[in-house]
The first five atom37 places (N, CA, C, CB, O) and aatype in JSON, in Angstrom:
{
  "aatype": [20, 20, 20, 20, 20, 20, 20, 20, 20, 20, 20, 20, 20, 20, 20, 20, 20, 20, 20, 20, 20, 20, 20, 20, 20, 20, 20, 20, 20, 20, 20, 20, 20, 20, 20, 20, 20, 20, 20, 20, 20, 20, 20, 20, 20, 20, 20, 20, 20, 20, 20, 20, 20, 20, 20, 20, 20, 20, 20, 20, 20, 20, 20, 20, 20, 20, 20, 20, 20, 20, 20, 20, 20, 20, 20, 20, 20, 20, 20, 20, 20, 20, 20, 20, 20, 20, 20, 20, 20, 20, 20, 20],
  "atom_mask": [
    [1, 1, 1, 1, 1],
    [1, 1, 1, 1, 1],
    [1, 1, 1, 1, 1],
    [1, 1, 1, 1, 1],
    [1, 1, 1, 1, 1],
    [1, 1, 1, 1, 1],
    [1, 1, 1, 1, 1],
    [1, 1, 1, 1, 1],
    [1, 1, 1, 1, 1],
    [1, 1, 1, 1, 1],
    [1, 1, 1, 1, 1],
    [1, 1, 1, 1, 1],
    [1, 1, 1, 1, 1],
    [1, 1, 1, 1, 1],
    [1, 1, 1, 1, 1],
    [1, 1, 1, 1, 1],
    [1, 1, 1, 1, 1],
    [1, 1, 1, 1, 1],
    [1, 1, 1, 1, 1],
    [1, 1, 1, 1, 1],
    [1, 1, 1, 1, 1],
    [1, 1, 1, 1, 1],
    [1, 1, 1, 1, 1],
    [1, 1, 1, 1, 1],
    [1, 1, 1, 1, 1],
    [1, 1, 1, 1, 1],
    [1, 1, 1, 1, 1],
    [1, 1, 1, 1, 1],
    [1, 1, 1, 1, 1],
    [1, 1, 1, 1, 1],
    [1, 1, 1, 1, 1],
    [1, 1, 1, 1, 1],
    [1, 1, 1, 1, 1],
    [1, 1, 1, 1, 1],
    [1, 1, 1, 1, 1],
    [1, 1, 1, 1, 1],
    [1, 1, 1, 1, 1],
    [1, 1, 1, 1, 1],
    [1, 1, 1, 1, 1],
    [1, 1, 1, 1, 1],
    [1, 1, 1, 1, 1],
    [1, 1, 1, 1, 1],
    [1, 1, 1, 1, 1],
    [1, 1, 1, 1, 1],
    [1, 1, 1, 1, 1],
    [1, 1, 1, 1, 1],
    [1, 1, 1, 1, 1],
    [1, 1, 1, 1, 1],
    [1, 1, 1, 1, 1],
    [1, 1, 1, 1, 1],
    [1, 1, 1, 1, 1],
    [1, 1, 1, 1, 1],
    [1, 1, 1, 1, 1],
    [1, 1, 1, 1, 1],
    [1, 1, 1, 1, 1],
    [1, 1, 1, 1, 1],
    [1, 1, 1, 1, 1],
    [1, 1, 1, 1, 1],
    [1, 1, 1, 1, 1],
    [1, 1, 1, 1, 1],
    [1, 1, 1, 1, 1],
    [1, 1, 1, 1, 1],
    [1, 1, 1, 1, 1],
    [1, 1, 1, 1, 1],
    [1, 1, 1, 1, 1],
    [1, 1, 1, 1, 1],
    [1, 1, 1, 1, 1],
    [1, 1, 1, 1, 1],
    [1, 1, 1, 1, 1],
    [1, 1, 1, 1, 1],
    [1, 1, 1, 1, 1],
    [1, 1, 1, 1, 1],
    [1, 1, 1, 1, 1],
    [1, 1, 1, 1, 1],
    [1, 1, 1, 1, 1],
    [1, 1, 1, 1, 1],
    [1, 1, 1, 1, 1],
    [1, 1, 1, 1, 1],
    [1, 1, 1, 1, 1],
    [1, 1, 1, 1, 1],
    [1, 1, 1, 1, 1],
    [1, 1, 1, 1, 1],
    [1, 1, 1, 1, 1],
    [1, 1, 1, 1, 1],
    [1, 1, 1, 1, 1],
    [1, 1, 1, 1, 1],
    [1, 1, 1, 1, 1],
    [1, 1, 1, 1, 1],
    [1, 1, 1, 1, 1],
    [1, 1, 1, 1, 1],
    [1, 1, 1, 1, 1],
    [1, 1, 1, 1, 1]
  ],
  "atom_positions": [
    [[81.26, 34.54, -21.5], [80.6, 33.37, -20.95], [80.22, 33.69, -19.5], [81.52, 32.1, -21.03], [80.95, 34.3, -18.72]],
    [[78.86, 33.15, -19.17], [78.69, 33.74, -17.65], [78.93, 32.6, -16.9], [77.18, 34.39, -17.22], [79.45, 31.7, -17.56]],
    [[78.7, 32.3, -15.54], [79.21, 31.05, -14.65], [77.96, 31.89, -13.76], [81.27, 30.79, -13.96], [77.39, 32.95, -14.01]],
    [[77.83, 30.8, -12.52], [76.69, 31.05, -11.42], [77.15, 31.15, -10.12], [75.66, 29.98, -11.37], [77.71, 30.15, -9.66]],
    [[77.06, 31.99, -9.54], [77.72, 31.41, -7.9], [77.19, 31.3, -7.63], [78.37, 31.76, -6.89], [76.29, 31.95, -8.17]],
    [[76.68, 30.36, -6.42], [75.73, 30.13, -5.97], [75.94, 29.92, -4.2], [75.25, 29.08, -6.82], [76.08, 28.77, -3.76]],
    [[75.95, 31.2, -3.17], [76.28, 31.34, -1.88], [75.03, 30.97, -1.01], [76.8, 32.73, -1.65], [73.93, 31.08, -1.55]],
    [[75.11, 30.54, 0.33], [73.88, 29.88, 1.3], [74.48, 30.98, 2.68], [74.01, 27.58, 1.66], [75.61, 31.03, 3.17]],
    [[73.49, 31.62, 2.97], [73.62, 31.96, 4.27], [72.96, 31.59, 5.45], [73.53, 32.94, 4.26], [71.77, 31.35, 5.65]],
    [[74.27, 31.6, 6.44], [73.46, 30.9, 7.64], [73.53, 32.48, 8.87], [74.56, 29.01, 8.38], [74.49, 33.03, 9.43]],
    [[72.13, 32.75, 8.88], [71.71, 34.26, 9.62], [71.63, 33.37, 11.22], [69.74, 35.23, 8.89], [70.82, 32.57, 11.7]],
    [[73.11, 34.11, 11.77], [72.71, 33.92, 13.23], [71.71, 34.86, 14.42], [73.96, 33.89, 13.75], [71.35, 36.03, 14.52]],
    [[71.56, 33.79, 15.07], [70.74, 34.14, 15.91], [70.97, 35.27, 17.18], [70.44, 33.0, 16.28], [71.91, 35.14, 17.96]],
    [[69.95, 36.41, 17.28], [69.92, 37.6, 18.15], [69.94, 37.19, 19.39], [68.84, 38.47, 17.98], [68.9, 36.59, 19.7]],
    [[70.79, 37.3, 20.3], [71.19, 36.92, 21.43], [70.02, 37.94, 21.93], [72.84, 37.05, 21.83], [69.68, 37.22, 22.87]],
    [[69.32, 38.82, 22.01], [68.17, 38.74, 22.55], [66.88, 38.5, 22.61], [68.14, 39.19, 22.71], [65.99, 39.01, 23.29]],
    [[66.91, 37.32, 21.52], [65.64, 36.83, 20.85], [64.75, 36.98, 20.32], [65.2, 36.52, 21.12], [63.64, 36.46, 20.2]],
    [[65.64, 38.25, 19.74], [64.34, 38.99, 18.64], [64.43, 38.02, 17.22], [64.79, 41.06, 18.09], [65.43, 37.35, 16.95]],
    [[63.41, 38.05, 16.52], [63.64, 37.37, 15.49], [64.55, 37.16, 14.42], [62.98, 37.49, 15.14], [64.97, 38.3, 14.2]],
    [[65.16, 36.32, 13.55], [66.35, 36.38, 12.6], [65.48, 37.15, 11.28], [67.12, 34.61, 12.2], [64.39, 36.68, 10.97]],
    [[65.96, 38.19, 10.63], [65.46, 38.84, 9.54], [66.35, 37.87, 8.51], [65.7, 40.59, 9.54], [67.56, 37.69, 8.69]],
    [[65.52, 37.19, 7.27], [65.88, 36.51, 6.19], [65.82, 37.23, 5.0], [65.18, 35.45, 6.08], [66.77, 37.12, 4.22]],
    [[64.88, 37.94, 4.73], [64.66, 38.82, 3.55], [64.08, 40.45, 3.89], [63.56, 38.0, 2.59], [62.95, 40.53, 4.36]],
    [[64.58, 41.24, 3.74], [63.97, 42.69, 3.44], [62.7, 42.72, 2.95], [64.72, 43.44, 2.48], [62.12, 41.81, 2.35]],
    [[62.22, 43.98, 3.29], [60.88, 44.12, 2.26], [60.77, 43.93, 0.83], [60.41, 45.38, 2.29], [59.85, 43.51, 0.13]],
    [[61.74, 44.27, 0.6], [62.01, 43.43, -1.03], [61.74, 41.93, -1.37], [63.57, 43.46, -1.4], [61.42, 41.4, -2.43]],
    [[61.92, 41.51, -0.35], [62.06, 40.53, -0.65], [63.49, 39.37, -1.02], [61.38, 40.83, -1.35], [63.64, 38.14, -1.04]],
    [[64.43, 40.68, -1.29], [66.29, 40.28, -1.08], [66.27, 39.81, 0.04], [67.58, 41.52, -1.05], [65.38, 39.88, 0.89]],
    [[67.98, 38.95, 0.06], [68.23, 37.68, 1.25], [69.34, 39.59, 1.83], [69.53, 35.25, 0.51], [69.77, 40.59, 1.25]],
    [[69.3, 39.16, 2.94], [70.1, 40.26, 3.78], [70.75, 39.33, 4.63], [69.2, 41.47, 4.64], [70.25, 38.26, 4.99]],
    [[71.96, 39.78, 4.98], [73.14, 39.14, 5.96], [73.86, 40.29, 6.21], [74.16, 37.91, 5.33], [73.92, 41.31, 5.51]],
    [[74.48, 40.03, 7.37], [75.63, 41.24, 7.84], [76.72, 40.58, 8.74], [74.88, 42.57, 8.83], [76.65, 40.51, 9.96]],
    [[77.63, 40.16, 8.04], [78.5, 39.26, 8.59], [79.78, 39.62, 9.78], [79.04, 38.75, 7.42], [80.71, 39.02, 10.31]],
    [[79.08, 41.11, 9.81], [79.21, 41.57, 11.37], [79.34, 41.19, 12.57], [78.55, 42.0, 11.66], [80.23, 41.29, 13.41]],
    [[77.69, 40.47, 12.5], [76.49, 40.36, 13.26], [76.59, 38.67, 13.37], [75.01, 41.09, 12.44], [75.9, 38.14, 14.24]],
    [[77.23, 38.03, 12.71], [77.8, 36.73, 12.84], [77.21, 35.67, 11.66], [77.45, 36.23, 14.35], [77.46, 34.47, 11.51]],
    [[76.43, 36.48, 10.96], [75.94, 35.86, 9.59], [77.02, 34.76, 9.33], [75.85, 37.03, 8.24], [78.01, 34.68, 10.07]],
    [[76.86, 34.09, 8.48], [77.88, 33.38, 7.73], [77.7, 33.21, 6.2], [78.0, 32.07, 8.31], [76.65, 32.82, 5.69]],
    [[78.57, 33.48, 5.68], [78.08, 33.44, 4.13], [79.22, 32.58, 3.14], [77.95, 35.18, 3.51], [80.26, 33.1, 2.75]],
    [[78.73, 30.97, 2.79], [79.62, 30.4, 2.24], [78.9, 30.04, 0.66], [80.12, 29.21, 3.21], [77.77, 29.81, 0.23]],
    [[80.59, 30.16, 0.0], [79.77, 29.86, -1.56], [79.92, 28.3, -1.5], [80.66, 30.64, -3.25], [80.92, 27.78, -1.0]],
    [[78.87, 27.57, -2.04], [78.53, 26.43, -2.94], [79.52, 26.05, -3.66], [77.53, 26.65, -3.8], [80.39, 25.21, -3.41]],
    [[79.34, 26.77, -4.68], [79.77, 26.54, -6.14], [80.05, 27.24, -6.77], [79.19, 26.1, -6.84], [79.81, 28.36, -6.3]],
    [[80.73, 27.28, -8.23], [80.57, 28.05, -9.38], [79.87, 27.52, -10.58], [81.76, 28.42, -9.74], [80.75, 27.0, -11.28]],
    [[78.37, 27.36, -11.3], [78.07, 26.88, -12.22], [77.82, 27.38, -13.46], [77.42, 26.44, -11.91], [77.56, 28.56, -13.71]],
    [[77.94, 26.23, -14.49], [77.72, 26.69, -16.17], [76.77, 27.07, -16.58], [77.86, 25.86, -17.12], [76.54, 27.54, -17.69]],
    [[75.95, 26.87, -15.55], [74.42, 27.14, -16.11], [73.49, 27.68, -14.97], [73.68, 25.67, -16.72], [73.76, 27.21, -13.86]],
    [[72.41, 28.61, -15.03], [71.44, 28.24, -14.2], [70.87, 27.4, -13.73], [70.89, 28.49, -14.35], [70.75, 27.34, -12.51]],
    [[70.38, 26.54, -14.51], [70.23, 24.97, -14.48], [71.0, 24.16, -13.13], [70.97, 24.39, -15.97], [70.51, 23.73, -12.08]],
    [[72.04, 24.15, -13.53], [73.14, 23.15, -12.69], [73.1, 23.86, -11.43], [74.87, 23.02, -13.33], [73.1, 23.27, -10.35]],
    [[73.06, 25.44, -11.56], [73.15, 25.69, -9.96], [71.97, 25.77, -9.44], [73.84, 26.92, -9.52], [71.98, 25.89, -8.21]],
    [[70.47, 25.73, -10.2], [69.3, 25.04, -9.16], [69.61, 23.52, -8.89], [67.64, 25.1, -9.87], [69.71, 23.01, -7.78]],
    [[69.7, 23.11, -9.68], [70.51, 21.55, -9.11], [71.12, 21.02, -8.41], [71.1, 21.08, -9.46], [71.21, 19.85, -8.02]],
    [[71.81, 22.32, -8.11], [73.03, 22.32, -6.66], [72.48, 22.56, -5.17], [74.22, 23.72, -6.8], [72.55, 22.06, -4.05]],
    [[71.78, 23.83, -5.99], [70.63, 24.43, -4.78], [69.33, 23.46, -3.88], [69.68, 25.61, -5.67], [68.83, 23.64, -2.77]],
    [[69.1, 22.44, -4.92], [68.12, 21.81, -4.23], [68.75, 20.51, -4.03], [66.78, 21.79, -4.92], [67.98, 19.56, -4.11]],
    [[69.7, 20.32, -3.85], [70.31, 19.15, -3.47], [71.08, 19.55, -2.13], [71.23, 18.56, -4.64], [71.16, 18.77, -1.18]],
    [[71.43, 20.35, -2.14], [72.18, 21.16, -1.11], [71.02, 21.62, 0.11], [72.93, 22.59, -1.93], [71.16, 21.77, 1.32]],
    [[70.04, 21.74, -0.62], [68.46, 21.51, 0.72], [68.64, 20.82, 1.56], [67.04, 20.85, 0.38], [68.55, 21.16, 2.74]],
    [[68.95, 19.58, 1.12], [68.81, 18.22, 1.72], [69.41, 17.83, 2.92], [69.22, 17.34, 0.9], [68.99, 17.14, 3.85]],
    [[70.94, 18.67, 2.65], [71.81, 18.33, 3.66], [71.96, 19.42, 4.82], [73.09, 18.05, 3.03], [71.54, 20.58, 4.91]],
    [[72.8, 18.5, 5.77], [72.87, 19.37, 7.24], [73.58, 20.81, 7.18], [73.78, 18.47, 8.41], [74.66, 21.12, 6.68]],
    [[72.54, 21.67, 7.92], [73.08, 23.24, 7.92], [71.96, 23.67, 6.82], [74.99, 23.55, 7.35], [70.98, 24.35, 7.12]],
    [[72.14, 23.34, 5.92], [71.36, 24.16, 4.34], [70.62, 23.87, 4.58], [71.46, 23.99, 2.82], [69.86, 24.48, 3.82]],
    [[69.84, 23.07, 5.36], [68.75, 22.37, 5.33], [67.6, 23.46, 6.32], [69.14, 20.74, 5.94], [66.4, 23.73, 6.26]],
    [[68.63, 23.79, 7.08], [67.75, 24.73, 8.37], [67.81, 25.99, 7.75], [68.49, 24.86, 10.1], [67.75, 26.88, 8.6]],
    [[67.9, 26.36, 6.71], [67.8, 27.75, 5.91], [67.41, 27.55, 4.66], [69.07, 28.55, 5.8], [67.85, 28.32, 3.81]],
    [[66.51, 26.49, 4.25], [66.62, 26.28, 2.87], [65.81, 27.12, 1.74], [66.3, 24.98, 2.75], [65.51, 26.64, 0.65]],
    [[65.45, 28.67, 2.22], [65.39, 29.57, 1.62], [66.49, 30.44, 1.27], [64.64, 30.01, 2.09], [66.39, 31.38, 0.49]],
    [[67.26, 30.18, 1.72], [68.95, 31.84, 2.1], [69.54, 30.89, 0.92], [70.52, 31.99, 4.47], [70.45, 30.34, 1.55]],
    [[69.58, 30.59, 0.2], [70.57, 30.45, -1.0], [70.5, 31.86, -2.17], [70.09, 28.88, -1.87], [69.48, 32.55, -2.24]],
    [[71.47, 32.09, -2.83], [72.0, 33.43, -3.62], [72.69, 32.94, -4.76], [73.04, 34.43, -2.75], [73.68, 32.23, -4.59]],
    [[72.26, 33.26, -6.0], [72.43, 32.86, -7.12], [72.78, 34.26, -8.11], [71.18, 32.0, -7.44], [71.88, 34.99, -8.54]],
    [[74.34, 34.51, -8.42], [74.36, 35.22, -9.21], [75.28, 35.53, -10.09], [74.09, 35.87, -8.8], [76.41, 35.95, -9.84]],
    [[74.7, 35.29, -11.38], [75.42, 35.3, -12.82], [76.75, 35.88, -12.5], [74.62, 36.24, -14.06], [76.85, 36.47, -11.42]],
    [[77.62, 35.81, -13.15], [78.77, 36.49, -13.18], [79.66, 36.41, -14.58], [79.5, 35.99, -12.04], [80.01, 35.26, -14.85]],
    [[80.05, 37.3, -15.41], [81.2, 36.92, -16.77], [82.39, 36.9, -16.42], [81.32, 37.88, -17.98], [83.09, 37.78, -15.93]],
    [[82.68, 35.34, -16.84], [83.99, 34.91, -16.47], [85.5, 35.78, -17.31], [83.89, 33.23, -16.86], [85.55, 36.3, -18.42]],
    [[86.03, 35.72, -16.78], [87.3, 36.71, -17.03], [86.69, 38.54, -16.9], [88.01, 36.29, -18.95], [86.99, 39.52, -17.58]],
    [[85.9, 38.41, -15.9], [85.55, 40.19, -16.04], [85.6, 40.47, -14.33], [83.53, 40.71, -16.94], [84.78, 40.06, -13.51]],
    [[86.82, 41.3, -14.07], [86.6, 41.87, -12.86], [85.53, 42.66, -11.75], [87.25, 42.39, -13.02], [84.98, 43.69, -12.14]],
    [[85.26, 42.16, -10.46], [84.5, 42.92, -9.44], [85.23, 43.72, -9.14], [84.01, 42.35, -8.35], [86.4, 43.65, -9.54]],
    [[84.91, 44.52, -8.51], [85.68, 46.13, -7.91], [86.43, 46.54, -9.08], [86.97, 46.02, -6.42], [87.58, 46.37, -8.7]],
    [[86.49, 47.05, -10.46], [86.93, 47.23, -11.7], [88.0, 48.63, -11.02], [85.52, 47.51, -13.02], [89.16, 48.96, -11.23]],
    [[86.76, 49.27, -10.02], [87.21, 50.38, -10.11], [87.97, 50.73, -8.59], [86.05, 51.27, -10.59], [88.4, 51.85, -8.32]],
    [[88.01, 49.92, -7.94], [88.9, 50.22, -6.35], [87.37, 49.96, -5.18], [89.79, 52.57, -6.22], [86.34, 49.28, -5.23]],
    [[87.86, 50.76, -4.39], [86.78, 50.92, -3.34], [87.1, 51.78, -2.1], [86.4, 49.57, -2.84], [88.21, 52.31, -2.02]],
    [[86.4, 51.9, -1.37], [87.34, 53.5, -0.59], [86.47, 52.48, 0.92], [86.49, 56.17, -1.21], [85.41, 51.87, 0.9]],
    [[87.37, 52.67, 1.99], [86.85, 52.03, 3.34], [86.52, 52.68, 4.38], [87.63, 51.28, 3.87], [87.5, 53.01, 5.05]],
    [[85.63, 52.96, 4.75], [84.92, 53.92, 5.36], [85.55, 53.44, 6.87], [83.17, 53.88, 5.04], [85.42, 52.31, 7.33]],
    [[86.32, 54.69, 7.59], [86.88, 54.45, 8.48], [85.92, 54.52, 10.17], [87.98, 55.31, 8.19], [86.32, 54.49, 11.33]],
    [[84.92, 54.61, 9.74], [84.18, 54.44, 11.43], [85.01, 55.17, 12.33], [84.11, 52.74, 12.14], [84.73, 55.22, 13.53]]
  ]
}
């Protein structure tokens, strides 16, 4: 069974006033929560459906409202692990 997450990012602003980048040339939402991004999930939904439902209701209100493109929608199968396989942390 899949479920939806559905995350909104709020891309902070370049303290030297260069512009906020929202999407890549792709056209993908980019954040780097480094850099002071913020990235909160919504929800979890049953459907695609319900989480555009969420998504455009969630427009409406304060914060989402001033980004109401940066929402992230993505399928997921419930009872199936992320990182299956570990992950290694790149020590800088």
């Amino acid at each position: 069974m899949d479920v939806y997450l559905v995350h909104h990012i709020h891309h902070a602003a370049f303290l030297d006033g260069s512009p906020t980048v929202h999407r890549g040339d792709d056209g993908e939402l980019v954040w780097d929560e480094e850099d002071g991004d913020d990235l909160k999930m919504l929800g979890v939904f049953s459907s695609d459906a319900a989480a555009a439902r969420a998504v455009d209701h969630a427009r409406t209100l304060p914060g989402f409202r001033d980004e109401p493109d940066c929402f992230l929608v993505t399928p997921h199968t419930v009872d199936t692990a992320m990182w299956a396989e570990g992950y290694v942390s790149d020590p800088d």
